[in-house]
C-alpha positions in Angstrom: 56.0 122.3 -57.3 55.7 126.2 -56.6 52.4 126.7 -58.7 50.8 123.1 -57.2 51.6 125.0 -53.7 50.1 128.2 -54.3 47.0 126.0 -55.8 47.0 124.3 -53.1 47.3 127.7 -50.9 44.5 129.1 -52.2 41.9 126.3 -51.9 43.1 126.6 -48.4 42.7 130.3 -48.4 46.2 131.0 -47.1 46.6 134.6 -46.7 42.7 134.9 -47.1 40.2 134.9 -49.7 42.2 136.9 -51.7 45.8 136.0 -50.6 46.9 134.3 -54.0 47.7 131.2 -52.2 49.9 132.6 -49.3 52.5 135.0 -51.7 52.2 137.7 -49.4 52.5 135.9 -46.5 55.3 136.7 -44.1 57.3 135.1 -41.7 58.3 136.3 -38.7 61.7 138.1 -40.2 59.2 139.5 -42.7 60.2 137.2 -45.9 57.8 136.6 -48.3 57.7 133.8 -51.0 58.9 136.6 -53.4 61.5 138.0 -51.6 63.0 134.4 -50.8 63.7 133.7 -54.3 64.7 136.6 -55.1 67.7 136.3 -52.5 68.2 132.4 -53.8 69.3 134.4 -57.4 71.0 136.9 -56.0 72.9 134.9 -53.5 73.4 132.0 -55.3 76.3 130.0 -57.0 74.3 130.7 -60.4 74.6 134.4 -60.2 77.3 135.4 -62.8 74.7 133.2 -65.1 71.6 135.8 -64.4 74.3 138.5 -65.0 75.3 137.7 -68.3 73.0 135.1 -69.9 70.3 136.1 -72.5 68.8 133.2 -73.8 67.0 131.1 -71.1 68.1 127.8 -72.6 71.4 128.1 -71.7 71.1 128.7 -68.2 72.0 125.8 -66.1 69.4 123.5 -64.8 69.5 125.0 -61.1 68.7 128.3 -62.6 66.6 127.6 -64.7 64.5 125.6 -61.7 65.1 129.1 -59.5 63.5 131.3 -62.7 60.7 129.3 -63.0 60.2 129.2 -58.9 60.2 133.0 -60.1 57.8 133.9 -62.9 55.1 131.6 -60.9 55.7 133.4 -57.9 55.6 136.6 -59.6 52.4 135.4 -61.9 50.5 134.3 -58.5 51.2 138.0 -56.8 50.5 139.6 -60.4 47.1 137.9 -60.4 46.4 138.7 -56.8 46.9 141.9 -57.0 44.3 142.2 -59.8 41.4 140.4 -58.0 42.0 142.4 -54.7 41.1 145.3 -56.9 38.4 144.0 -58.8 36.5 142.5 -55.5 37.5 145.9 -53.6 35.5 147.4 -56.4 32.6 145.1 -55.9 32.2 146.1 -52.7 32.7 149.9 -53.6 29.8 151.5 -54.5 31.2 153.4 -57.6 31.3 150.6 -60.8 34.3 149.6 -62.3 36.0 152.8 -64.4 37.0 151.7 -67.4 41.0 152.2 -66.1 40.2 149.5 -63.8 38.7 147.6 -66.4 41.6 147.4 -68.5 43.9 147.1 -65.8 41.9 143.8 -64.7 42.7 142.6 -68.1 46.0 143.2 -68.5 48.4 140.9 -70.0 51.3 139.5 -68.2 54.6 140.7 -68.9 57.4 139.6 -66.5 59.6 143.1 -66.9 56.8 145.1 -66.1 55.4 142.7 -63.1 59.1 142.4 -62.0 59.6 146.1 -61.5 56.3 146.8 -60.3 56.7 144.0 -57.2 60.3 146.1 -56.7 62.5 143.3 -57.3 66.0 143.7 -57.1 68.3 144.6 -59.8 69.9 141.8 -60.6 66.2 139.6 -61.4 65.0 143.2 -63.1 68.1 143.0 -65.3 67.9 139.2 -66.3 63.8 139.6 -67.0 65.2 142.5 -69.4 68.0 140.7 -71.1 65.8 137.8 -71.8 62.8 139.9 -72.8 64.3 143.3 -74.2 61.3 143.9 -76.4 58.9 144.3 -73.3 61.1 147.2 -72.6 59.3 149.3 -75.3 55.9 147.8 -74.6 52.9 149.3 -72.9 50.2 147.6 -70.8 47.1 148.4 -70.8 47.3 151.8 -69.6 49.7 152.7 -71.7 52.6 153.0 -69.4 56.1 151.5 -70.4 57.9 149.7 -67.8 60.1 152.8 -67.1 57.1 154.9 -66.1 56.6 151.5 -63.3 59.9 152.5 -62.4 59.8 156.4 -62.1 57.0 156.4 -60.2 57.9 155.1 -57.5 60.7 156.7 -55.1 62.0 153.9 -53.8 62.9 152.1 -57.1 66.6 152.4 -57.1 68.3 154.5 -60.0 70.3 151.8 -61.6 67.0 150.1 -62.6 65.6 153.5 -64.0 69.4 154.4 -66.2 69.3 150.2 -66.7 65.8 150.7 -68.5 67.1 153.3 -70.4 70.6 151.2 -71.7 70.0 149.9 -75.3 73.2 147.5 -74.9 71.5 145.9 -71.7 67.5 145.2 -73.4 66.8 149.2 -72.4 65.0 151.2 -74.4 65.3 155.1 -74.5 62.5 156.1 -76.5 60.6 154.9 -73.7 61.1 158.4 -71.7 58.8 160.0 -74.7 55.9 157.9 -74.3 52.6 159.6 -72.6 50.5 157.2 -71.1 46.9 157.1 -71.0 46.5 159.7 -67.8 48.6 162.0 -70.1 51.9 161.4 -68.5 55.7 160.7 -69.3 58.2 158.6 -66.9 59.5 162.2 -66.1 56.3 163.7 -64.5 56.1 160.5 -62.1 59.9 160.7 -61.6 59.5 164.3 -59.8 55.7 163.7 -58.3 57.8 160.3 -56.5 60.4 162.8 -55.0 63.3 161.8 -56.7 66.1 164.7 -56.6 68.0 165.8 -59.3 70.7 163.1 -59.7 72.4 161.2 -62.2 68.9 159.2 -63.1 67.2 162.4 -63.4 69.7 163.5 -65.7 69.8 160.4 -67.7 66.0 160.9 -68.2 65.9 164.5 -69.4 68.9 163.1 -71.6 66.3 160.3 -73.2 63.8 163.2 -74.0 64.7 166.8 -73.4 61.1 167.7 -74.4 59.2 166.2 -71.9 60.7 169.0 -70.0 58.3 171.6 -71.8 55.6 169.1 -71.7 52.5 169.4 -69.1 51.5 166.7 -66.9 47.8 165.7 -68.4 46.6 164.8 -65.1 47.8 168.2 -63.2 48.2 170.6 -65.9 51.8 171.3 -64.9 55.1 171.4 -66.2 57.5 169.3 -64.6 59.3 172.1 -62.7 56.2 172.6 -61.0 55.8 169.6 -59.9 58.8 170.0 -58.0 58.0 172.3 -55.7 58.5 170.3 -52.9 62.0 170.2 -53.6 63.5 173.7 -54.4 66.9 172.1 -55.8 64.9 170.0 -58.0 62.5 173.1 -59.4 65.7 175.0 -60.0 67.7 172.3 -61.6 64.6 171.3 -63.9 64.0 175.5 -64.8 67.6 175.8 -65.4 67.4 172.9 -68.3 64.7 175.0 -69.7 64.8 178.6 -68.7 62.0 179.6 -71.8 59.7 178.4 -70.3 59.0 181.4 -67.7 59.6 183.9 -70.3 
């Protein structure tokens, strides 16, 4: 019923030509398709289910009708997302990089798409317990999921140390990899302006060398980043004091 809507949405160009069939719509209090069912799993009756259930087939018929409302909500905004960018490069008069290019392309993975919409935990958490290998994979610009997560400040922290569990689909080894743009979930952790906490802790734990590794897009080492927060800097030259010898 959700997916015949949004078709139905964007024939009638709800939101706009590029609206993905009304998705981003608000009402009046500000809710969006997405955020709706998002509150219908974390509010629910079914909630202990998206807590601990891995396997999809065992969920309950309600919760399995409130995940699916889900994935083809989050598919729709996915999609959208990519053909605002492609037509805004249309109209740019600079051609399509070949980052766009790829990004256009990119292949739907609902851990990534989940985090990078900012979904709450508790739908992050499920989409990683039923999908743990996604953890360690890399779309099309070579960024794992955690480096969706680090890079922007207002994901919360227990999504960031959840990506990092192995006992909950997590994947450490994740904090090593560099992206294309020559980055690691660390660099976008301190360019976002998180402080030095518990999560920033928990990523230096994951891989204490990206802390003598330069960002390949600035050319700086991860305490330099921080120089908009001195207790950061400090913090991040105190784990690795060699490096100003």
């Amino acid at each position: 019923v959700v997916e015949l809507l949004i078709e139905a949405g964007s024939k009638q160009n709800l939101g706009g030509r590029n609206g993905g069939g009304g998705v981003f719509l608000e009402t009046a209090q500000g809710i969006t398709a997405l955020s709706a069912v998002c509150c219908t799993i974390t509010g629910g009756a079914e909630v202990d289910e998206f807590r601990s259930i891995s396997e999809p087939a065992l969920l309950s018929r309600r919760a399995q009708i409130k995940w699916g409302k889900l994935e083809a909500i989050v598919r729709a905004a996915m999609s959208t997302r990519e053909e605002r960018k492609r037509n805004w490069q249309w109209r740019s008069p600079t051609k399509l990089n070949d980052v766009d290019q790829r990004e256009s392309e990119q292949e739907f993975r609902i851990v990534h798409s989940v985090i990078s919409l900012n979904c709450p935990f508790l739908v992050v958490s499920h989409a990683l317990r039923t999908h743990p290998s996604q953890s360690a994979e890399q779309d099309v610009l070579g960024r794992p999921a955690l480096s969706l997560a680090t890079c922007r400040g207002d994901t919360p922290g227990s999504i960031i140390r959840l990506l990092l569990d192995e006992t909950e689909g997590g994947y450490p080894g994740a904090a090593s990899i560099v992206d294309h743009f020559g980055r690691l979930p660390l660099h976008y952790a301190v360019q976002s302006g998180r402080s030095y906490d518990g999560t920033m802790k928990a990523l230096i734990h994951a891989s204490p060398q990206a802390l003598e590794t330069k960002d390949g897009n600035l050319g700086l080492y991860p305490f330099m980043m921080a120089s908009h927060d001195v207790d950061l800097a400090y913090n991040l030259l105190r784990e690795s004091p060699w490096l100003i010898r």
